[in-house]
C-alpha positions in Angstrom: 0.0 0.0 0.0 1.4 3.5 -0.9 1.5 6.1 1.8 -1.0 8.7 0.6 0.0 12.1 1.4 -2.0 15.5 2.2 -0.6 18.3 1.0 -3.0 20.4 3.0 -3.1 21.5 6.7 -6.9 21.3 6.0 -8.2 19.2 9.3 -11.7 19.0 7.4 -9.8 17.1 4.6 -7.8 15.2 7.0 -11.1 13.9 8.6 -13.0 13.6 5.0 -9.8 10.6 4.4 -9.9 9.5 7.4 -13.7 9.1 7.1 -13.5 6.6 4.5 -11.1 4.4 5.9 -7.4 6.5 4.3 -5.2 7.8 6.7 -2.8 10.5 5.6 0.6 11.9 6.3 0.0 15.7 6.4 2.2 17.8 4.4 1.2 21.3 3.5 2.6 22.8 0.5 3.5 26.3 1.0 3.6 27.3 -2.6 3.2 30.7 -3.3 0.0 30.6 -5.3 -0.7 31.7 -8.3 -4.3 32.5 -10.2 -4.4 33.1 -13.3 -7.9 32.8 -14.3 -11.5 34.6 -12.8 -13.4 31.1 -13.4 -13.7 29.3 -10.1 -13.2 25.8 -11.6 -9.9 26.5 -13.5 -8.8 28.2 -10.5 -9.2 25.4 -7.9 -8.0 23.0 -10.4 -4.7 25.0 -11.3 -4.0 25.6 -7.2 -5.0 22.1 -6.6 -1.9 21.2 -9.0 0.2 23.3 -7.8 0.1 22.2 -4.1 0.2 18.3 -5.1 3.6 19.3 -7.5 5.1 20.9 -4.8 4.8 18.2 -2.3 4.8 15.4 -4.9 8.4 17.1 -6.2 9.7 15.8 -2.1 8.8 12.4 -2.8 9.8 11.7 -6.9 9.9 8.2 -7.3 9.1 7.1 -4.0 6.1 4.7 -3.1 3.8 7.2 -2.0 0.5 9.4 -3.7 0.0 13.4 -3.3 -3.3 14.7 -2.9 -3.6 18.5 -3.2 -6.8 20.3 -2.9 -8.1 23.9 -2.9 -12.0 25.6 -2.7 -13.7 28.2 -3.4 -17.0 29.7 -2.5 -18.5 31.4 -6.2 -21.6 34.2 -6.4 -22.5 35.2 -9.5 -19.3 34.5 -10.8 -16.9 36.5 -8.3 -14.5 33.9 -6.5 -15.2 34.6 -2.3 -11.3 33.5 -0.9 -11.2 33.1 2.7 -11.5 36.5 4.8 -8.6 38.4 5.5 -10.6 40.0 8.7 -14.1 40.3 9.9 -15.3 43.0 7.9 -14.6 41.1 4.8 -16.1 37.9 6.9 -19.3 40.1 7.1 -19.8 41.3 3.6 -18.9 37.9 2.4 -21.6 36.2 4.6 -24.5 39.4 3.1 -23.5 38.8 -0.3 -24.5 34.7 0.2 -27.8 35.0 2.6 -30.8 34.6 0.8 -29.6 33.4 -2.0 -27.3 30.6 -4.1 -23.8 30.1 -4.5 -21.1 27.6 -6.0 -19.0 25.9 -4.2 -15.7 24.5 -5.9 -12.9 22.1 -5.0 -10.8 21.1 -6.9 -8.7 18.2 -6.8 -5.0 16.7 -8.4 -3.4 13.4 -7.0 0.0 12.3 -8.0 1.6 9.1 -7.8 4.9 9.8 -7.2 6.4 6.3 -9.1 8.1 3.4 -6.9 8.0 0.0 -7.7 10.4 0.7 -10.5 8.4 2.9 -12.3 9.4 5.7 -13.7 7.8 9.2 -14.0 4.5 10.4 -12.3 0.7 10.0 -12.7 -1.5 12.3 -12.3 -5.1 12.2 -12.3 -6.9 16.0 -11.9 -11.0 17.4 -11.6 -13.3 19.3 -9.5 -16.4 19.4 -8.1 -19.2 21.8 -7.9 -21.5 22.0 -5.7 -24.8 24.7 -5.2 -25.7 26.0 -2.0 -28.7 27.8 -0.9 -28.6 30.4 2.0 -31.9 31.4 4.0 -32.2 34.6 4.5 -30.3 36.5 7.4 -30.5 39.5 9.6 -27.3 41.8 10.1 -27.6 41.2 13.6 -27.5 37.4 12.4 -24.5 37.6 10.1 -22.6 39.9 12.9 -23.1 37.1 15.5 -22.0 34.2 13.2 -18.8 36.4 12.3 -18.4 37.0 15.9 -17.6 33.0 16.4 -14.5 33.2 14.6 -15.7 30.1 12.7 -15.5 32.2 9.1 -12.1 32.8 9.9 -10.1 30.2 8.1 -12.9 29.1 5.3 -13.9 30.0 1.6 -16.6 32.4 1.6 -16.5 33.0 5.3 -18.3 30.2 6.4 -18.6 26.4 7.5 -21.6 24.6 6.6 -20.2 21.3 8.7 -20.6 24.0 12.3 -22.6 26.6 13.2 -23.5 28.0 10.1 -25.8 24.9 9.5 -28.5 27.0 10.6 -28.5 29.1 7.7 -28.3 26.5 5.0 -31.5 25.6 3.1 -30.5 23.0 0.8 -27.7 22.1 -1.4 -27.7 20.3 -4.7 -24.2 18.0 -5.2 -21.9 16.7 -2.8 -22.0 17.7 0.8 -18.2 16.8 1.4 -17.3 19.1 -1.7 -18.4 21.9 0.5 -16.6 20.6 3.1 -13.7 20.9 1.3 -12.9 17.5 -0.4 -15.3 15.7 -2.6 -14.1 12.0 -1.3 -16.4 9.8 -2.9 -15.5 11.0 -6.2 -11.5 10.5 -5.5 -12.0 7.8 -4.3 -14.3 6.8 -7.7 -11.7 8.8 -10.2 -8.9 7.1 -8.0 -8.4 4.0 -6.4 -6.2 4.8 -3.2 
């Protein structure tokens, strides 16, 4: 069995793997990343590859496969990052209530070789995934922020904690929103 290897300090992905049965080594990449594109799936995908490279570069030809991973939260069409404080938390979380959004993750695994192979494969895709937001006061949105939850997520929010509350409904895979579609890497690649 190859070692599979996170390149994400993500401990929602971490549990997403270890939820069906993988257990991971943990290595965050610490590329510097680069977008070049405004559409959310071309985004995730090309960030998604650029954390597996870097941590897959650590472990050429070695018995082991690199799965990067990056999301982002999409309304009409403009990429919501994680919130650099809570007044970007707060307009995030007003620009989604009431209404849908896009949730995308993209993913790339590597295997690294071994086994006297030479060279890498690479399998790469994402996920999208439509959430619906019910409605919310400011006085809502204010207290949600003040949790600290939106802190370190895509579009300033969690649907797997306290934002839960807010969600109406989503269409697609849960996990995906999550942060790691596992059914389908585990479908697109047998680990």
């Amino acid at each position: 069995m190859k070692r599979i290897i996170l390149a994400s300090a993500s401990p929602r992905r971490r549990e997403l793997l270890l939820q069906v049965g993988i257990t991971p080594e943990i290595e965050p990449s610490h590329v510097d990343e680069v977008i070049t594109s405004t559409d959310p799936e071309a985004v995730v995908m090309s960030l998604s590859r650029q954390k597996a490279e870097d941590i897959a570069g650590l472990h050429a030809g070695e018995e082991a496969v690199v799965v990067g991973a990056d999301t982002v939260v999409a309304v009409d069409g403009t990429i919501l990052g994680k919130p650099k404080n809570r007044g970007e938390a707060v307009e995030m979380i007003a620009m989604l209530q009431g209404r849908k959004h896009q949730v995308y993750t993209g993913v790339t695994v590597i295997d690294c070789g071994g086994a006297g192979r030479t060279g890498a494969r690479e399998t790469m895709f994402a996920e999208q995934t439509d959430v619906e937001i019910y409605p919310m006061t400011a006085e809502q949105i204010e207290r949600y922020v003040d949790t600290g939850e939106p802190m370190d997520k895509a579009g300033a929010y969690g649907i797997q904690g306290r934002f839960a509350a807010h969600v109406k409904g989503i269409s697609g895979d849960y996990n995906n929103v999550v942060g790691l579609p596992v059914g389908r890497l585990c479908q697109e690649w047998i680990l």
